[in-house]
Structure formats: C-alpha cells, structure tokens
C-alpha positions in Angstrom: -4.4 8.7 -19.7 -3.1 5.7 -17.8 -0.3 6.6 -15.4 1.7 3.5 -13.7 2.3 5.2 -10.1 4.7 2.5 -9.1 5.3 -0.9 -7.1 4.1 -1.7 -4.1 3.5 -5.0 -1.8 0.1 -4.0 -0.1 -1.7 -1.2 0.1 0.2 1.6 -1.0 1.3 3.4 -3.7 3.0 6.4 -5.8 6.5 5.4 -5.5 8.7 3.5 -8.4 11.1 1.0 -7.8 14.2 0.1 -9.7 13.1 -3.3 -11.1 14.7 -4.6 -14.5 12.4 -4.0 -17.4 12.8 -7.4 -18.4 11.0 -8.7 -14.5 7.5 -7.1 -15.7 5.9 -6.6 -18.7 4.7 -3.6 -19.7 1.4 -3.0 -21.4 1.2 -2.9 -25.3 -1.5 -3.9 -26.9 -4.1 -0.9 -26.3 -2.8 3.1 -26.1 -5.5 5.0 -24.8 -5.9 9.1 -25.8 -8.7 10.7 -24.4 -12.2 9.4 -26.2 -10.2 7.3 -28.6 -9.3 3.7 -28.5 -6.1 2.8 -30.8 -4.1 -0.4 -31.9 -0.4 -0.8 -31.9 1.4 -2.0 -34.1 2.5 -4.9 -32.1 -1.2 -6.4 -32.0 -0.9 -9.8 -33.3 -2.4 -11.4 -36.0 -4.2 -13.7 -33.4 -5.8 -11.2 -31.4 -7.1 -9.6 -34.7 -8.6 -13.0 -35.2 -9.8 -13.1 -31.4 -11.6 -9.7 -31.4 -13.3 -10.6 -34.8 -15.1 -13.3 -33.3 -15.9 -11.1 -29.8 -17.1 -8.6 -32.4 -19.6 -10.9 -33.5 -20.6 -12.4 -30.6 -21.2 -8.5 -29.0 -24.1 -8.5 -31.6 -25.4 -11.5 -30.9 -25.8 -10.9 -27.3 -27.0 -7.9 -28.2 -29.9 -9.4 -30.2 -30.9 -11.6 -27.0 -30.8 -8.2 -24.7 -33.0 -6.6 -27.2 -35.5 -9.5 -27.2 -35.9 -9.2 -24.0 -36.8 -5.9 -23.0 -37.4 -3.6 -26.4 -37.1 -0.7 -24.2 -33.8 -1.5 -22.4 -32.1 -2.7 -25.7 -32.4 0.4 -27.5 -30.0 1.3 -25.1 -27.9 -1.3 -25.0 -27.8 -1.8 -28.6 -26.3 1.6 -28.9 -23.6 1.1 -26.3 -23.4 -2.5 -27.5 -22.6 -1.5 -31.1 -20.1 1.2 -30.3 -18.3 -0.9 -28.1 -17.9 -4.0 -30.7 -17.1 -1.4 -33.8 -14.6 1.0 -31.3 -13.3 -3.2 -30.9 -13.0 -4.4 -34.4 -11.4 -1.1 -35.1 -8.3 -3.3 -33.8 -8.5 -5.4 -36.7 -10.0 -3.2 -39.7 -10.6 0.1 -39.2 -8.1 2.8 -40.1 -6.8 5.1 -37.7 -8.2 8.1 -38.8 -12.2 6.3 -38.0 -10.7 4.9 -34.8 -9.8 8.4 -33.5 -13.1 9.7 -34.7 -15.0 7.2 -32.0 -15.2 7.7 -28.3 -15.6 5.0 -26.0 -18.3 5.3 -22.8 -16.1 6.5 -19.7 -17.1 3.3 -18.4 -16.6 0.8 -21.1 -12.7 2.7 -21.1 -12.0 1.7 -17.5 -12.7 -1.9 -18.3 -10.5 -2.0 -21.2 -7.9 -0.1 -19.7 -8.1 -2.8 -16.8 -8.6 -5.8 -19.0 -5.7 -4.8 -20.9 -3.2 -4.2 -17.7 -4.2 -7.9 -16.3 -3.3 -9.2 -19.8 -0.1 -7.8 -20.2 1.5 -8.2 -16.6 -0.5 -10.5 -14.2 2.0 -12.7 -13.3 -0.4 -15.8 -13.7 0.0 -16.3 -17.4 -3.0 -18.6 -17.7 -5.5 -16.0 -15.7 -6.1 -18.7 -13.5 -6.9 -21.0 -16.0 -9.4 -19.0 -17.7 -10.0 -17.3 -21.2 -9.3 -13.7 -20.8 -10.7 -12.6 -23.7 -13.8 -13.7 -23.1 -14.1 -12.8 -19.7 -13.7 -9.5 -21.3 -16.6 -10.0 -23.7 -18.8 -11.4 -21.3 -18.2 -8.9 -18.5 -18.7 -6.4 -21.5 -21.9 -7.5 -22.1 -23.2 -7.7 -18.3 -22.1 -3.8 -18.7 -24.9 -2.7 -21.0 -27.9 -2.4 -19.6 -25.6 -0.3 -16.3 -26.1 3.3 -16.0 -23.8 4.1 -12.6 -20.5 4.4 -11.7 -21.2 2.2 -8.6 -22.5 -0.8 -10.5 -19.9 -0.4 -13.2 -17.1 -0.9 -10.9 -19.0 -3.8 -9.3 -18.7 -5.4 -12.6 -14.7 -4.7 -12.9 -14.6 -6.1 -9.8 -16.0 -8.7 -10.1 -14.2 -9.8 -13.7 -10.9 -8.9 -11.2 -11.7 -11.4 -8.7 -12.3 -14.1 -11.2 -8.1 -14.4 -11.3 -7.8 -15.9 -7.6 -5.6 -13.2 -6.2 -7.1 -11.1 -3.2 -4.4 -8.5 -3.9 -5.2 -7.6 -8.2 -8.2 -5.0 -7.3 -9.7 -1.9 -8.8 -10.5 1.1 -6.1 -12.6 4.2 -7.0 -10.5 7.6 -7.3 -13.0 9.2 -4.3 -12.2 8.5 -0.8 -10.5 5.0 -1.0 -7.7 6.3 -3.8 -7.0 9.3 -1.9 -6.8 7.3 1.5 -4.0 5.3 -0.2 -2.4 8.2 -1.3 -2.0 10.2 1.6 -0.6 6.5 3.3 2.2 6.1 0.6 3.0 9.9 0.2 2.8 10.5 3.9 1.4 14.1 3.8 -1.9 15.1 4.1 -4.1 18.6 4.5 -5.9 17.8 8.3 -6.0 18.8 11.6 -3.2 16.4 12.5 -5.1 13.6 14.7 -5.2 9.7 15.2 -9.1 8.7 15.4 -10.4 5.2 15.5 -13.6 3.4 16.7 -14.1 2.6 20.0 -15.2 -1.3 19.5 -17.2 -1.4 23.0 -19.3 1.8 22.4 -18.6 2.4 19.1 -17.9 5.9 19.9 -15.4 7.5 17.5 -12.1 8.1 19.8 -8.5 10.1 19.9 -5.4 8.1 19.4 -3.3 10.6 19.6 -2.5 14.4 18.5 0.5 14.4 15.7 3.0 16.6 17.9 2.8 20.7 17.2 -0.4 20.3 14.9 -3.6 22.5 15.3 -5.3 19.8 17.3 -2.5 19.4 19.8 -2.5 23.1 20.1 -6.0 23.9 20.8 -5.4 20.7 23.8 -7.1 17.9 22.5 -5.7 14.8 24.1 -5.8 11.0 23.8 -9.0 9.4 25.0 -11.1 12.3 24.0 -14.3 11.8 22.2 -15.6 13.1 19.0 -19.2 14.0 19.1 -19.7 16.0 16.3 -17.8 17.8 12.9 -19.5 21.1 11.6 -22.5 20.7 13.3 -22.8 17.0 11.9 -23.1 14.3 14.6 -20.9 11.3 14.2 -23.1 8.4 15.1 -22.4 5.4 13.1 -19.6 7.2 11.3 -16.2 5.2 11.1 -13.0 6.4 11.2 -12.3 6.8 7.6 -15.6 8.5 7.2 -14.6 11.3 10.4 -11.0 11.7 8.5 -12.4 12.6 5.6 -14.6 15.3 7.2 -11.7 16.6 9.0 -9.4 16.7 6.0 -9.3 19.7 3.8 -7.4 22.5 2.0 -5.0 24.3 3.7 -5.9 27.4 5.2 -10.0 26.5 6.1 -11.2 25.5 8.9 -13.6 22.8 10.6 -15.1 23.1 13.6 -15.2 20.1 16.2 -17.2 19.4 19.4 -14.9 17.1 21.9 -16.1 15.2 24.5 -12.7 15.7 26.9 -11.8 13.0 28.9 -9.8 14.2 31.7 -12.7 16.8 32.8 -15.4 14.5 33.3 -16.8 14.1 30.0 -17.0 18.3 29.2 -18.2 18.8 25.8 -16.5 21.6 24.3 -16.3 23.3 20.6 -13.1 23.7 18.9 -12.3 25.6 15.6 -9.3 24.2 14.4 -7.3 25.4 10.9 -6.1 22.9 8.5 -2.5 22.9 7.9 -0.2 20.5 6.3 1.1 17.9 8.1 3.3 15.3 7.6 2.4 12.2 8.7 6.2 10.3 10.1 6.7 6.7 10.0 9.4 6.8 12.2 9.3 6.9 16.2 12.3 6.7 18.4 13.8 6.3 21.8 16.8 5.8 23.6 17.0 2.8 25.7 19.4 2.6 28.4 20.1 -0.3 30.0 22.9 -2.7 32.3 24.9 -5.3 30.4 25.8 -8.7 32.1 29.1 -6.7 32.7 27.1 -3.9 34.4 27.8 -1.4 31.8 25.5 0.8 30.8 24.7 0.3 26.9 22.7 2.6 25.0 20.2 0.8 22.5 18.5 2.5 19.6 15.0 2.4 19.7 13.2 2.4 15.9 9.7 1.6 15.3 8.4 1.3 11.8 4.6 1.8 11.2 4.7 1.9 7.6 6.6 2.1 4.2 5.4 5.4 2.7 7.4 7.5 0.7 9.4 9.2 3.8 10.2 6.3 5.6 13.9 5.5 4.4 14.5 9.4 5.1 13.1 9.3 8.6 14.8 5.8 9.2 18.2 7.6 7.9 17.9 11.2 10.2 16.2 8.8 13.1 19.6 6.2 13.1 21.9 9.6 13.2 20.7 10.9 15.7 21.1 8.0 18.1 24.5 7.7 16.4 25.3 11.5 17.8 24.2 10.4 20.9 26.2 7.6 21.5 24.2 4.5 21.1 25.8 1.1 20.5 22.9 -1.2 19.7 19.9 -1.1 18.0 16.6 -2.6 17.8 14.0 -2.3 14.4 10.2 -3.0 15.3 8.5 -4.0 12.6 5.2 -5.5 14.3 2.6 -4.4 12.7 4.1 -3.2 9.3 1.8 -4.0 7.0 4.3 -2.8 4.0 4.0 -0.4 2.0 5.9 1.2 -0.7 8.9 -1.7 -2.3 11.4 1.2 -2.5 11.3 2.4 0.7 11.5 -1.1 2.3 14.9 -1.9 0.1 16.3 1.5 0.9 15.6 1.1 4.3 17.6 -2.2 4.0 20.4 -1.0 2.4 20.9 1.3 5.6 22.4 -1.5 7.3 24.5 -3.1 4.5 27.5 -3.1 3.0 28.4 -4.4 -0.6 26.9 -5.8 -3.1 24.3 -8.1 -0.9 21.1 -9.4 -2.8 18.3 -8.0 -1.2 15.7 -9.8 -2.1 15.0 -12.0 -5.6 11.8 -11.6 -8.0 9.9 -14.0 -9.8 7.7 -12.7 -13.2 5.0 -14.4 -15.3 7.6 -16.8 -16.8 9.3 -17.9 -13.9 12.4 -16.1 -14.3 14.0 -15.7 -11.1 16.3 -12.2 -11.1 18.1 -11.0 -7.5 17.8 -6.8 -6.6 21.1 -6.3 -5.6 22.7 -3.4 -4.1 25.5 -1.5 -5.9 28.9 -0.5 -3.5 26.5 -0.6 0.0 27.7 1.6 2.4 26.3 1.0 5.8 25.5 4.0 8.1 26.0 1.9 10.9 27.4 -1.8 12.0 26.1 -1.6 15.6 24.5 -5.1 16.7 21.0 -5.2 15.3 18.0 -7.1 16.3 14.6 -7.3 14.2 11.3 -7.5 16.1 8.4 -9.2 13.7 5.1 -10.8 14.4 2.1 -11.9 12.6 1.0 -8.4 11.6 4.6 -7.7 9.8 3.9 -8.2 6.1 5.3 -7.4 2.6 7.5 -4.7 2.7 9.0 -5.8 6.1 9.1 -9.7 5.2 11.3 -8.2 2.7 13.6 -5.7 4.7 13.5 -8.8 7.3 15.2 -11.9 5.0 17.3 -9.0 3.6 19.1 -8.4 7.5 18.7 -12.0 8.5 19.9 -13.9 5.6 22.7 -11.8 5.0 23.5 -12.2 8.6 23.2 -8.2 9.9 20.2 -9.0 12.2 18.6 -11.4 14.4 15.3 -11.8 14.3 12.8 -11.9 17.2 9.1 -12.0 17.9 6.4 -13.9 16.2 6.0 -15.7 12.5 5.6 -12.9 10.0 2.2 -13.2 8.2 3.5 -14.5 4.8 2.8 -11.8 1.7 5.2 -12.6 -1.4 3.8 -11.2 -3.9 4.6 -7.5 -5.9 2.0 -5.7 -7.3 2.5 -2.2 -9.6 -0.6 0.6 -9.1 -1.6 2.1 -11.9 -4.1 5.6 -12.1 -6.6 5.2 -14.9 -8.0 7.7 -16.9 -10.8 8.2 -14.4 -8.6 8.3 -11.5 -9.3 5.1 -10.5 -6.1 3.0 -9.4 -5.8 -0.7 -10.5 -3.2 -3.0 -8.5 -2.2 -5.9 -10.5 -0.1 -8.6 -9.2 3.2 -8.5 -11.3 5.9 -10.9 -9.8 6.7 -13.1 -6.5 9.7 -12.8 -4.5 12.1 -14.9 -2.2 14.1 -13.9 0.4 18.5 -13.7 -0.4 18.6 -17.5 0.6 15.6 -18.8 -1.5 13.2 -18.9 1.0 9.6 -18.7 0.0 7.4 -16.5 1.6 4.0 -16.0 0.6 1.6 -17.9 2.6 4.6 -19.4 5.0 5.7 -16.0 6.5 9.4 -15.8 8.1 10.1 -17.7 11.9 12.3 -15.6 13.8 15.8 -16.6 15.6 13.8 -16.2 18.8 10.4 -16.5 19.5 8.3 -14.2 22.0 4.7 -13.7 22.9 3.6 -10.5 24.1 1.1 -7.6 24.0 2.1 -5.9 21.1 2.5 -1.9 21.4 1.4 -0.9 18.1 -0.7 2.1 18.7 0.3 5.8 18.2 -0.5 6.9 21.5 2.4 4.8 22.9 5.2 6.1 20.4 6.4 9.7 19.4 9.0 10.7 17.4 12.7 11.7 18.5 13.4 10.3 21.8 9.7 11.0 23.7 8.9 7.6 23.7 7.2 5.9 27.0 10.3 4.4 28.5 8.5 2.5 30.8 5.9 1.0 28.6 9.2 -0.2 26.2 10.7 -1.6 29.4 7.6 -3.8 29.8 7.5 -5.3 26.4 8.6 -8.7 26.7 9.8 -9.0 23.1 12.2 -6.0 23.8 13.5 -7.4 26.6 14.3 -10.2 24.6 16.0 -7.9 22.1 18.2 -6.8 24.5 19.4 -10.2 25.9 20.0 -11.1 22.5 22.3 -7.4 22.0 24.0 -8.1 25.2 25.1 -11.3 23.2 27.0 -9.8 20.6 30.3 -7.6 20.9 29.8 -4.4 19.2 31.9 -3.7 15.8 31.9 -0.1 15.9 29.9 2.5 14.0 31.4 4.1 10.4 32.5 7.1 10.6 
C-alpha cells in the first residue's frame, strides 16, 4: 500500500505540510491493493490507447529475449506476459480478472514509481522524454533480473533519466530507516555521535548525547571505537557502526573503546539501549558589552536540522532565554541542510506577526501560490540576526527569505547553497521510499533560489563550528569557542545596531 509520508526539501521525511491541494497533484491513475493492479475510472481514453500499443510491444521484446537465450526466456516470457496482460487489464479486462492477477513484488515498485513521477513531477515534459516508454523499456530490461539489488538499480536508473539529482528511490533497509530516525528525531541506540576519522580512518566519538547510556558508562569525545560485539570495525563507516549500535530498547551491545585521555587504554563497555531523542536545538546565553557599556544578553540558537521536533525545541529553547532576560538573539543556520518543510515554516512563524507570506510555490503548471500565515503571533520581537553559509540549504533558505524579506532579521555569514525545489516522500508497498520533485519555490519578494542560494546583509568568513562536540543543549555551550567565532562577533555588532522593541508578553 502506497503511503505519502509528507514534504520535505532534502533528505528527510515523515512529516506533512499544509500545502493547497491544488499546488501538487496527486496520483490517480493506478490504485494498488496488495497483488492486484487496478484502473480508475479516471484513466483516459489515451492512455487506454498508449498501454495497448506497450502491450504489444512487451511481446515483441519478449520474442527477441527468447531468441536469444531459450533458457532465459522461458523466464522472461512468463514474467513478460503477466506484466503486459496485468497492463492491458487497464484497457480491457474486467475487474473481477484484474483482481485475480498478482503482479511480481518487483515489477509493483516500478509501477508504483512510474506512476508517482507521472502524476506529480513537477517537470511536465519528464525532461523531454516519453514516459511511457521509458516505462516499457525499463520494463523490459527488468526480466531477465532476479534480485532486489539489481531491480532497484533499474528504478534508478529510469529515475535519473528526468535530470533532477533530488527524484530518487532508497531501499526500506538501512538507508530508509537512517532517514527516518533524521526527520522523526528519535531513535533506539546508545546515544553517541561517531564519524570517520579522515587521516586514520579510525571510526571516532563526537560526542555523548547528554544523560544516555554511553555518557554514563564515561565514554568521552575523541575516544576510539575498536570493536562492536566482538566484531572489529576496520573499514566500517559511520553509518555501518550506527547501525550495529542501534537496537530495541531494553538489549544490549557490547563495545570495546580505545579512551583517549588514558593513553590509548582499551576497555569493554556493555551499554543498554534506551530511547533517545536526538534534539536539534543547542543553546547558550551570550553576554556581552554594548557600545554604551551595558551588558546585553544575546540568545544563542543553533539549528542542526529540521526534523520533526525542531519547531518544539526552537519554541521551549526561545522561552527559556526569554525567562532569563535576554534582549537579542542570534539563529545559526550553518550547516542546515533542511529537513522537514513544516518544521522550517513553523519555525518561521516563531518570529512573525500577521499574515506575512512565508515563502511562495511553484507546481508543474507554473502556478505561483504564497504559504501565508494565519493571525501570526510572535513569541518574541527582540532584534534578530540570521547566520547562513554555503552549507545552509532548503529548509533554512526558506526560514531565511521568510525573516529577511519580511524585515525580522538580518542576515550574516556566507551565500546559502541554493536548493529550491520541494519534493513529497512517499513509502511503497515494499517499504521503499520514493522522493519526487513536486514544486519550486521563491522567497516572499520573488527571489529565486535554487542554484543562486541567498547573499546575506553581511558577509563573513570563518571556521564554521558545526560539530556536536562544540554545542549542547540548554545553556552548556562553550562560551569561549562562541566568543571566537568571527561570524558571531559580527552578529553582535550588527544587534548592538538595533534598539530593542521589547518582547510579548
């Protein structure tokens, strides 16, 4: 059963987002049930007319596979033939012989593709292809396949055909579920940061997610993982160590840690898997002179990601600093690759008042229609300053030209990396999860985005802080190391600059 999961604008997905259902179409010209393959009654007289002539042309390849190798097209002959009947079942057959066919598991997710891409790709023309017949002739490739692996290689491969990076197919094993836990922000793990070490290649600890069973049994930043239930983790990556480390609640995994502060010890660790919430929130408070000499208070908010929790977090992170008296505030997007649509234009509305468009959509057809909000109360109107760079994308190139083009924020930092395009995530009957490319946006003033990015008010060039280690949540963030970031310094002139207008009460 296809399930659409929501809209996202990179990687992420399971979230909805209130778009018009006039912006994107919706797909209706196949309804899956499992094993059966139906038409609606909104199938066209054309497409009959189409899929009688792919129905002939299946046979015909399949006549050339059987010439070739007898032996091979036995097989494909009887996948062949089921696929172009359970096809011209569209056109001919009645409903009660359509629902007594099945269709192969893998011929299914390439309809249920196919049919996604035709109804809401937001290039019309497919990039100036036939799209019928790409389905035919990808079809056709397809027969003589007999694993998963391969098959999806084939869907891929018909995906990347339209000329859009971002309309993909990824398998429902580890890459769905890594997606998943990304958007949802909750996961069943140990509760660490890992990554790979590029000089040694040694898999190393970011950081501990505060209070979670590795931060309890003392594992620490810089540590070394050598090896995960007796396995070692040479040549392992990071995604590949995460997933050994993940598991239900309740079990447990047992880790041996090279630690770093007591001259490379290698101890064994038995550590429980909980559930942890992964926060994309960390926070500080920043004090700091004015030109005046007063001491101001400025709001420290970095955003990693837009998963499911991040308006939330944003919301209880902003009153907090409000309860403790800050006046300004600064929003670090560096980074932020996006993430979840919704989040990013809840997060926006956080800071605005009204009926402000906050961001406008493009569909297939070139209808332009603004998101708007609806009697916007802001939680605070404290001076606000944006930090971007090159690694800001979607999600915050959209919570971005909302604040600056409706005048709440000033931006600062480095050219954003230029994403404007939406796509929706739907899970297919396999649990595979299909991003399509459904509309393009602009920023409230018009501006186009995708592959321009957004210039900030003021530009900066620094090392940019973007690692876990160097944030935590709720007002334990380094201090020091934010006091040595050039762009925040810059942040802070620019606060200095602008009188405070009070916070709502």
């Amino acid at each position: 059963m296809m399930k659409n999961i929501g809209y996202n604008l990179n990687l992420d997905v399971k979230a909805g987002i209130n778009i018009p259902s006039n912006k994107v179409a919706k797909p209706n010209l196949v309804s899956f049930v499992p094993g059966r393959l139906l038409c609606l009654p909104t199938t066209t007289t054309a497409t009959c007319k189409r899929w009688k002539k792919v129905c002939v042309n299946f046979k015909v390849e399949e006549m050339k596979l059987k010439n070739k190798v007898e032996v091979a097209a036995k097989s494909a002959y009887g996948f062949g033939f089921s696929a172009a009947l359970s096809f011209c079942i569209l056109c001919h057959a009645p409903t009660a012989l359509a629902q007594s066919l099945t269709v192969n598991a893998v011929q299914r997710t390439l309809v249920e593709a196919w049919g996604l891409i035709r109804e809401t790709f937001v290039d019309p023309t497919f990039n100036h292809q036939d799209w019928d017949m790409k389905l035919q002739q990808t079809m056709v490739e397809m027969f003589p396949l007999n694993s998963a692996d391969a098959a999806y290689t084939k869907i891929s491969g018909m995906l990347s055909t339209l000329g859009d990076p971002f309309t993909r197919i990824i398998s429902p094993k580890v890459e769905y579920q890594g997606f998943r836990i990304g958007s949802d922000g909750n996961l069943q793990g140990v509760g660490l940061y890992i990554n790979v070490e590029p000089r040694t290649g040694h898999l190393v600890v970011l950081s501990c997610i505060e209070n979670s069973p590795a931060a309890r049994a003392g594992i620490h930043q810089g540590d070394e993982l050598v090896e995960i239930n007796g396995e070692r983790l040479d040549g392992i990556d990071s995604e590949g160590a995460a997933q050994k480390l993940r598991g239900n609640a309740g079990t447990t995994v047992t880790v041996k840690v090279k630690d770093s502060r007591k001259n490379s010890y290698i101890r064994e660790v038995k550590l429980p898997r909980e559930y942890i919430k992964l926060s994309p929130i960390s926070s500080a408070i920043i004090p700091h002179k004015s030109s005046e000499g007063q001491v101001i208070k400025t709001g420290y908010v970095k955003l990693s990601t837009f998963s499911q929790s991040a308006a939330e977090d944003m919301q209880n992170a902003i009153q907090e600093m409000k309860n403790q008296g800050v006046h300004s505030y600064i929003l670090d997007l560096r980074n932020n690759p996006g993430g979840l649509v919704k989040a990013g234009l809840d997060v926006a509305q956080m800071w605005l008042d009204g009926d402000e468009t906050l961001v406008n959509t493009i569909d297939r057809d070139g209808n332009m229609s603004p998101i708007n909000m609806i009697n916007g109360h802001a939680i605070t109107h404290d001076p606000l300053v944006v930090i971007v760079n090159e690694g800001s994308a979607s999600a915050s190139e959209i919570l971005a030209g909302a604040l600056h083009d409706n005048g709440r924020a000033i931006l600062v930092g480095r050219k954003t990396f230029g994403k404007g395009k939406i796509q929706s995530v739907t899970q297919l009957h396999d649990g595979s999860a299909l991003f399509v490319t459904v509309a393009k946006y602009v920023s409230p003033a018009l501006h186009d985005i995708d592959q321009v990015g957004i210039t900030p008010d003021v530009q900066c060039t620094t090392e940019i802080l973007n690692s876990p280690k160097e944030l935590s949540t709720k007002d334990k963030t380094s201090i020091s190391s934010l006091e040595a970031d050039s762009c925040i310094m810059v942040a802070e002139h620019e606060l200095d600059m602008k009188e405070p207008k009070g916070t709502v009460s």
